[in-house]
mmCIF file of the N, C-alpha and C atoms, coordinates in Angstrom:
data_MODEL
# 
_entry.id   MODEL 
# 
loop_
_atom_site.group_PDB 
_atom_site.id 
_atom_site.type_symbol 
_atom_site.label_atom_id 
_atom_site.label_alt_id 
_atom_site.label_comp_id 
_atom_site.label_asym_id 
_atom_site.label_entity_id 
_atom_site.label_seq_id 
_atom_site.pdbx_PDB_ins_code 
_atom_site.Cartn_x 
_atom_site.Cartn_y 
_atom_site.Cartn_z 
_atom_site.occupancy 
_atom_site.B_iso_or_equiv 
_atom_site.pdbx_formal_charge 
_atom_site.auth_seq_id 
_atom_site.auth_comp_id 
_atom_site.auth_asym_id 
_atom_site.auth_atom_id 
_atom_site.pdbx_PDB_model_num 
ATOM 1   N N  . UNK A 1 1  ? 51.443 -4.677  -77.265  1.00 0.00 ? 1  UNK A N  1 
ATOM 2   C CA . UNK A 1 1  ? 51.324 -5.257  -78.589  1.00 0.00 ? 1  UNK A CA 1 
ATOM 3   C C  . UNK A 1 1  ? 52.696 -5.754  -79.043  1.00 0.00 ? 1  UNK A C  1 
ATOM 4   N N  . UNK A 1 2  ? 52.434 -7.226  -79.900  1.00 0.00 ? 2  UNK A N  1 
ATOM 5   C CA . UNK A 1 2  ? 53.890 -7.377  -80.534  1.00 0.00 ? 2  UNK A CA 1 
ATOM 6   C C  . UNK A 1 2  ? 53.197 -7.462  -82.020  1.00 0.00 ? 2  UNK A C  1 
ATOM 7   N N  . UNK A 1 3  ? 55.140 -6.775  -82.561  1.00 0.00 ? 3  UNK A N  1 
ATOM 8   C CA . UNK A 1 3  ? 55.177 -6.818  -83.875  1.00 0.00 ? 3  UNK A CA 1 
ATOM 9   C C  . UNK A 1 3  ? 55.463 -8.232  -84.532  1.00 0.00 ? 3  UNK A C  1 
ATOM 10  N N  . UNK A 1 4  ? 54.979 -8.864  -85.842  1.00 0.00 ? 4  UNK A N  1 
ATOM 11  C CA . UNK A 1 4  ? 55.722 -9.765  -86.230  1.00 0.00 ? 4  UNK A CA 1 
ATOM 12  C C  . UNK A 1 4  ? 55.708 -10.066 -87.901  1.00 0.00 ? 4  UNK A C  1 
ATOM 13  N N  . UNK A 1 5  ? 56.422 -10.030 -88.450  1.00 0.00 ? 5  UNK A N  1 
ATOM 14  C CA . UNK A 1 5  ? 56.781 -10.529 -89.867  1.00 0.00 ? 5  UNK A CA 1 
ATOM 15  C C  . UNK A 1 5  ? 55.987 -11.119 -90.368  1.00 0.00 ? 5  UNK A C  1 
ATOM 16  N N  . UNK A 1 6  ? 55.052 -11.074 -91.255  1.00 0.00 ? 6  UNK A N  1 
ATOM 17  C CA . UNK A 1 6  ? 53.995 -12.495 -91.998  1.00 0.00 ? 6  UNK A CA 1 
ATOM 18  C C  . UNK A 1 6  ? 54.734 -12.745 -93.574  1.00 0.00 ? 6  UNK A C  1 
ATOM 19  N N  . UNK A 1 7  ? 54.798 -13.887 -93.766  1.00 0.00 ? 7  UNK A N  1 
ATOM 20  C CA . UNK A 1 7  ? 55.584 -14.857 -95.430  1.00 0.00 ? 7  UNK A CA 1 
ATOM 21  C C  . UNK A 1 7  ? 54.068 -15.691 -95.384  1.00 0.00 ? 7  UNK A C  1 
ATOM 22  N N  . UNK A 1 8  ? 54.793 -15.900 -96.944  1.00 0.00 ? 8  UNK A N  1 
ATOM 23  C CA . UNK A 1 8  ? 53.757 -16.786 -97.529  1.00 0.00 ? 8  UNK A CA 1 
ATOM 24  C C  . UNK A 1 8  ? 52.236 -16.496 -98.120  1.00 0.00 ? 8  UNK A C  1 
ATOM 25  N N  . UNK A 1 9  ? 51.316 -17.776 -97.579  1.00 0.00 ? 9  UNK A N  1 
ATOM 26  C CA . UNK A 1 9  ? 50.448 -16.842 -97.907  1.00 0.00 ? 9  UNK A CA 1 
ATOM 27  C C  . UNK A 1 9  ? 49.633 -16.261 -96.535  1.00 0.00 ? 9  UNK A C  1 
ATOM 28  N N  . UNK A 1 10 ? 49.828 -16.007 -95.687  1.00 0.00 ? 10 UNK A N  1 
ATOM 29  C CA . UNK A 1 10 ? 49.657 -14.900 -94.495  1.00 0.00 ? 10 UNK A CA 1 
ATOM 30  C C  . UNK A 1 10 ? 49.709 -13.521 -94.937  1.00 0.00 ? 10 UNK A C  1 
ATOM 31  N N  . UNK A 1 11 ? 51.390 -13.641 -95.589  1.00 0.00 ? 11 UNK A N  1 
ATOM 32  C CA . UNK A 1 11 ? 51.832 -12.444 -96.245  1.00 0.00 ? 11 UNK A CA 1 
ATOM 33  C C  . UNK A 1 11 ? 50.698 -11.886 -97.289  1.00 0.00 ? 11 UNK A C  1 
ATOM 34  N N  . UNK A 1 12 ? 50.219 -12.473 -97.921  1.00 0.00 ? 12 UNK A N  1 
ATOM 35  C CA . UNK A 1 12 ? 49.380 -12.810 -99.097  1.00 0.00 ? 12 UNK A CA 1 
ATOM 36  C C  . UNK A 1 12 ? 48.558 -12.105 -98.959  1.00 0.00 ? 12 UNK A C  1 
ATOM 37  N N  . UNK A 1 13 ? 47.613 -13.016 -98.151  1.00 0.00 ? 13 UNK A N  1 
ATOM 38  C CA . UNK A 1 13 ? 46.030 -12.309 -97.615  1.00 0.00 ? 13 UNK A CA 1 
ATOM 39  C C  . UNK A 1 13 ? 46.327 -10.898 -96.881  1.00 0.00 ? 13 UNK A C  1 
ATOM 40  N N  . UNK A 1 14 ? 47.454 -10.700 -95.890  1.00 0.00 ? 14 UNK A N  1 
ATOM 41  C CA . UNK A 1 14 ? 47.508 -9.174  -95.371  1.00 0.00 ? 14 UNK A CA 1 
ATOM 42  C C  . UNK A 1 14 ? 47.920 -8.300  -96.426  1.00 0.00 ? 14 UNK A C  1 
ATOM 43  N N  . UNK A 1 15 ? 48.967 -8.332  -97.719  1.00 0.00 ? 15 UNK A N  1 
ATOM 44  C CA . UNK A 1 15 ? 49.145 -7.925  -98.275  1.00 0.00 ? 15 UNK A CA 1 
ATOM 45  C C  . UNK A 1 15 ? 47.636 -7.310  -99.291  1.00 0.00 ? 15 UNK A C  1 
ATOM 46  N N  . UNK A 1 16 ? 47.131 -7.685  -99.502  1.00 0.00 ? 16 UNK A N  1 
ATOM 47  C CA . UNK A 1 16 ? 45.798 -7.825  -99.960  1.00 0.00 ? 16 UNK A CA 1 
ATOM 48  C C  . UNK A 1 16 ? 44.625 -6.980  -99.553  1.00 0.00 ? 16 UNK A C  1 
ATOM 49  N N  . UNK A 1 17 ? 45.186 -6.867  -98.315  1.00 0.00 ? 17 UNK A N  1 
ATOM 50  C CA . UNK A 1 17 ? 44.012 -6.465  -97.185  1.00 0.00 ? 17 UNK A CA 1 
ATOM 51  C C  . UNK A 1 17 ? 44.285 -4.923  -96.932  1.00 0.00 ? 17 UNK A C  1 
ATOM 52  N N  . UNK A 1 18 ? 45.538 -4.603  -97.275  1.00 0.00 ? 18 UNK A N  1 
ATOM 53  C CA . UNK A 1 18 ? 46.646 -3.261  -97.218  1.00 0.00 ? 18 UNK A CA 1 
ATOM 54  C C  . UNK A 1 18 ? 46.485 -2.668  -98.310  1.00 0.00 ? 18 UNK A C  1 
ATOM 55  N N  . UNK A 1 19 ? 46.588 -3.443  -99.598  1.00 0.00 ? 19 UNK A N  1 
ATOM 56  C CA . UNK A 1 19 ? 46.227 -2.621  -101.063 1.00 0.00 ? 19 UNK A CA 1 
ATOM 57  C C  . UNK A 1 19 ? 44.601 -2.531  -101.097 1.00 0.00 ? 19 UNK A C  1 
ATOM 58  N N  . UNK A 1 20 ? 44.011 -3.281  -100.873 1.00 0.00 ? 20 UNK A N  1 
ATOM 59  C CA . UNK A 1 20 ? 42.625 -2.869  -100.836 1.00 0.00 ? 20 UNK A CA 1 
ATOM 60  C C  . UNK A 1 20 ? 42.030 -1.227  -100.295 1.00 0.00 ? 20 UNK A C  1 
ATOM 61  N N  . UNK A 1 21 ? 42.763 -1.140  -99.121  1.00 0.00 ? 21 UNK A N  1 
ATOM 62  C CA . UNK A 1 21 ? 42.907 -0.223  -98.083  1.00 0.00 ? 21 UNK A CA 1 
ATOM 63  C C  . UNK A 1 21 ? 43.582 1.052   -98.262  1.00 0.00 ? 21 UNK A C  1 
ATOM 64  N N  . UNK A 1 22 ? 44.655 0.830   -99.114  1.00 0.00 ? 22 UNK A N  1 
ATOM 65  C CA . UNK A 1 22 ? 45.877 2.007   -99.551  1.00 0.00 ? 22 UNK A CA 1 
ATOM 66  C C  . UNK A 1 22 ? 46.507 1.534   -100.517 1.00 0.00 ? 22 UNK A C  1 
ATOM 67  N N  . UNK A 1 23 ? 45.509 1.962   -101.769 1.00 0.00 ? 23 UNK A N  1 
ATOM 68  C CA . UNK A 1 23 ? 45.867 1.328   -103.109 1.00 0.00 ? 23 UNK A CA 1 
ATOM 69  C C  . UNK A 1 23 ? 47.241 1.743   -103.625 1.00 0.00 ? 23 UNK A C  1 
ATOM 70  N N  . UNK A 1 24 ? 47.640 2.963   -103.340 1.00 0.00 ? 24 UNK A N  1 
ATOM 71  C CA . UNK A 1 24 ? 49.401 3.095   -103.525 1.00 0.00 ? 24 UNK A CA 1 
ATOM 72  C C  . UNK A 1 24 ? 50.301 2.417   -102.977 1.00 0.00 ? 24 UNK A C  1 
ATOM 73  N N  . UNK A 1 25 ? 50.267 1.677   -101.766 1.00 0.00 ? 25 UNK A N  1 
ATOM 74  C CA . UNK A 1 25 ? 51.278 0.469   -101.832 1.00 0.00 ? 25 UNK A CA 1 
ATOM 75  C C  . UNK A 1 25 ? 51.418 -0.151  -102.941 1.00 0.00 ? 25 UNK A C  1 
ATOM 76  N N  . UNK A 1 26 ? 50.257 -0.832  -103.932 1.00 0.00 ? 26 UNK A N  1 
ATOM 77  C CA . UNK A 1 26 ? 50.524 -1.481  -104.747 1.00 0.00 ? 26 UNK A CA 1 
ATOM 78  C C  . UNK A 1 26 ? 51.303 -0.820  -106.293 1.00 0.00 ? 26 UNK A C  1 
ATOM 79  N N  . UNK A 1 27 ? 51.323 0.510   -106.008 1.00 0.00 ? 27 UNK A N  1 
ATOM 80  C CA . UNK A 1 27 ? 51.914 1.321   -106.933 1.00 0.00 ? 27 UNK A CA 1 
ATOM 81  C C  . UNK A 1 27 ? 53.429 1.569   -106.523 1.00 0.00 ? 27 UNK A C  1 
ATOM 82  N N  . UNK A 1 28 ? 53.502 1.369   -105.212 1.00 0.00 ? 28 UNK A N  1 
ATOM 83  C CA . UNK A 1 28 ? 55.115 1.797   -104.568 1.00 0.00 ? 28 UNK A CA 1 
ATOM 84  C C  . UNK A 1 28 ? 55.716 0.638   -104.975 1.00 0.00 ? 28 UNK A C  1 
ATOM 85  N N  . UNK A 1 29 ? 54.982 -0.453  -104.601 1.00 0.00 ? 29 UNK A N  1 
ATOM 86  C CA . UNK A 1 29 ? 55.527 -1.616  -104.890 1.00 0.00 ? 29 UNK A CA 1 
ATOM 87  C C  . UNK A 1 29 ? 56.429 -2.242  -106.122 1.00 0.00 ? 29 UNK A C  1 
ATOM 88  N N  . UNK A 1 30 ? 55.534 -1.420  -107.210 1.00 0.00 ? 30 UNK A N  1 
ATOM 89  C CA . UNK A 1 30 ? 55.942 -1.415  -108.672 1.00 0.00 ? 30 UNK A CA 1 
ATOM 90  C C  . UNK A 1 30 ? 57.508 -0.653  -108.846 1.00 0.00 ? 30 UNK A C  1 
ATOM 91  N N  . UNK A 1 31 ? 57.241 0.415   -108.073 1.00 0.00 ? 31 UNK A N  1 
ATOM 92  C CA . UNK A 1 31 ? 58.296 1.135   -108.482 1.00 0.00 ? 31 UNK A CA 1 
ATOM 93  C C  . UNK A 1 31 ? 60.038 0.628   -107.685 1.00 0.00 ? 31 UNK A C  1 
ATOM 94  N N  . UNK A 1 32 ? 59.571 -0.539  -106.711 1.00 0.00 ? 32 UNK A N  1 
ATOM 95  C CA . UNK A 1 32 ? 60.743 -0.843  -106.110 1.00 0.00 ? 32 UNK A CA 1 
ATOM 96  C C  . UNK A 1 32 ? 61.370 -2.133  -106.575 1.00 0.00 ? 32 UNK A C  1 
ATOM 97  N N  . UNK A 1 33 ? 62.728 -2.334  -106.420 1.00 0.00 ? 33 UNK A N  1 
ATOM 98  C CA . UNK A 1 33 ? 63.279 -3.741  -106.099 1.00 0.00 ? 33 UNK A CA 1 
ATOM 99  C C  . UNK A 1 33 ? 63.126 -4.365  -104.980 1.00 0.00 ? 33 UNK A C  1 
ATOM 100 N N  . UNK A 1 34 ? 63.198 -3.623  -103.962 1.00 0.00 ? 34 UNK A N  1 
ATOM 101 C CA . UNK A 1 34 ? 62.908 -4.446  -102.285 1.00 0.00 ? 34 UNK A CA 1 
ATOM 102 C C  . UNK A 1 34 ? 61.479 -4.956  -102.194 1.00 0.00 ? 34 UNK A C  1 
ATOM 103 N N  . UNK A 1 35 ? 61.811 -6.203  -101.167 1.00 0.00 ? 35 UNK A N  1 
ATOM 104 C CA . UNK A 1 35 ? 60.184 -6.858  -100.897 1.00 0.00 ? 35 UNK A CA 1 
ATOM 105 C C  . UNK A 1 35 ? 59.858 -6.166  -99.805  1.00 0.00 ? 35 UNK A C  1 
ATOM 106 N N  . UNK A 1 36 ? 58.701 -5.474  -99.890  1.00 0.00 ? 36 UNK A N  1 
ATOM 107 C CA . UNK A 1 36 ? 57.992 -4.855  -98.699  1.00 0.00 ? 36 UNK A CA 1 
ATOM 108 C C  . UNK A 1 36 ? 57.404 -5.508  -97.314  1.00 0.00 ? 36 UNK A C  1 
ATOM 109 N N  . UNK A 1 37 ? 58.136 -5.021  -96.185  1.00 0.00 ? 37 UNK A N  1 
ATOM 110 C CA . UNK A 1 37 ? 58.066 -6.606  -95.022  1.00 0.00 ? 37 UNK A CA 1 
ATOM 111 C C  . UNK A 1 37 ? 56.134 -6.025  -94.743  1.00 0.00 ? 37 UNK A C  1 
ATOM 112 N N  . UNK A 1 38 ? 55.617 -6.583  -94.737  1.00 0.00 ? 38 UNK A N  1 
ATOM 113 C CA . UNK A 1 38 ? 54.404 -6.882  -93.793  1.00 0.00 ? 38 UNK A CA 1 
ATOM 114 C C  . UNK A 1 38 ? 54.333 -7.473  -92.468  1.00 0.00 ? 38 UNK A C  1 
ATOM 115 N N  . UNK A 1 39 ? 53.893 -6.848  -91.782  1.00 0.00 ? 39 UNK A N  1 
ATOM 116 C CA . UNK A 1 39 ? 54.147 -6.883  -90.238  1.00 0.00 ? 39 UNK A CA 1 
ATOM 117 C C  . UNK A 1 39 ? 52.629 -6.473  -89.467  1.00 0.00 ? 39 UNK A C  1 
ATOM 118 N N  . UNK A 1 40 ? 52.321 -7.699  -88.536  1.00 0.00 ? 40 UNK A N  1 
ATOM 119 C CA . UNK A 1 40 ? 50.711 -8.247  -88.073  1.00 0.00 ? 40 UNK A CA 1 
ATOM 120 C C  . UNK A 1 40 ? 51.168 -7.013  -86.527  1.00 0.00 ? 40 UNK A C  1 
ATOM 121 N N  . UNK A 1 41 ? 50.651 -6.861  -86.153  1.00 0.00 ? 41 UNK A N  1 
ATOM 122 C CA . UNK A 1 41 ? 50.441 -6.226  -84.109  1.00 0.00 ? 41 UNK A CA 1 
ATOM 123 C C  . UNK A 1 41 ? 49.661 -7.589  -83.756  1.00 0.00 ? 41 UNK A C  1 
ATOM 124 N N  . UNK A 1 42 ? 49.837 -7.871  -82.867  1.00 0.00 ? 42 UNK A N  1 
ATOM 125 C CA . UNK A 1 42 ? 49.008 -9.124  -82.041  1.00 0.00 ? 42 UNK A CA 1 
ATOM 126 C C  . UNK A 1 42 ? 49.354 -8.292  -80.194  1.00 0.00 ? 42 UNK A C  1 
ATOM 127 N N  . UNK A 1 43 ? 48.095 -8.912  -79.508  1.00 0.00 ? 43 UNK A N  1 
ATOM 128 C CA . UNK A 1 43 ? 47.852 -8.299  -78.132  1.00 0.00 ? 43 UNK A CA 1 
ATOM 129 C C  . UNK A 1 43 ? 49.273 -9.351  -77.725  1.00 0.00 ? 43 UNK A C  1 
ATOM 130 N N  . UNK A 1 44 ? 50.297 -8.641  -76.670  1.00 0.00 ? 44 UNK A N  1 
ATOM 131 C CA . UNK A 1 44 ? 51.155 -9.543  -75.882  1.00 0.00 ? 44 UNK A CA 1 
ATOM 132 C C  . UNK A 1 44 ? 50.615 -10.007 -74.635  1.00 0.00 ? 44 UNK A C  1 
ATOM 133 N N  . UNK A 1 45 ? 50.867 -11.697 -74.098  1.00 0.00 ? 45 UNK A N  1 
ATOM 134 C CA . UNK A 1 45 ? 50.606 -11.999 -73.753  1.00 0.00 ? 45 UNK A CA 1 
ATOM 135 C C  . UNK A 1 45 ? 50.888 -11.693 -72.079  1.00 0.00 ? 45 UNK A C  1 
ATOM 136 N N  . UNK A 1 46 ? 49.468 -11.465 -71.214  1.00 0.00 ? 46 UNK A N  1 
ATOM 137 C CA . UNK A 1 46 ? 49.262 -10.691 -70.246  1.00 0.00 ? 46 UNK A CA 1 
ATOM 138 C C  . UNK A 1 46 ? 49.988 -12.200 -69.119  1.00 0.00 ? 46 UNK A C  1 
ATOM 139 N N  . UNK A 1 47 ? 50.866 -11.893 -68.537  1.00 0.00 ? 47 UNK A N  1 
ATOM 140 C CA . UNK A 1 47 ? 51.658 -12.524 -67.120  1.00 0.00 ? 47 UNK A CA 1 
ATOM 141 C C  . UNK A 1 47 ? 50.299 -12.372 -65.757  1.00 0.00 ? 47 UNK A C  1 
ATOM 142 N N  . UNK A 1 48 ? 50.030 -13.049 -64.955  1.00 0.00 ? 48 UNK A N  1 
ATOM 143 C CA . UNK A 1 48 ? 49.440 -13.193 -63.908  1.00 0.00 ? 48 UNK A CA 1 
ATOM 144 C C  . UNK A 1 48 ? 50.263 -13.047 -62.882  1.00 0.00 ? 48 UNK A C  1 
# 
């Protein structure tokens, strides 16, 4: 698996998809100054 960074609105919709899921992110969130990175897993690509 690779890790990777999502911006915008990628960020958006996963962000979304995470508070739906674990409604205290959106409460941690409140309580911080830092932007919280969101980060996708995708399958790495298999070599022959």
């Amino acid at each position: 698996m690779l890790a990777r960074e999502v911006t915008g609105d990628e960020k958006a919709l996963w962000w979304a998809r995470s508070v739906e899921a674990f409604p205290d992110y959106a409460e941690y969130q409140k309580k911080t100054d830092r932007e919280i990175p969101v980060l996708v897993l995708e399958p790495a690509a298999q070599e022959h």
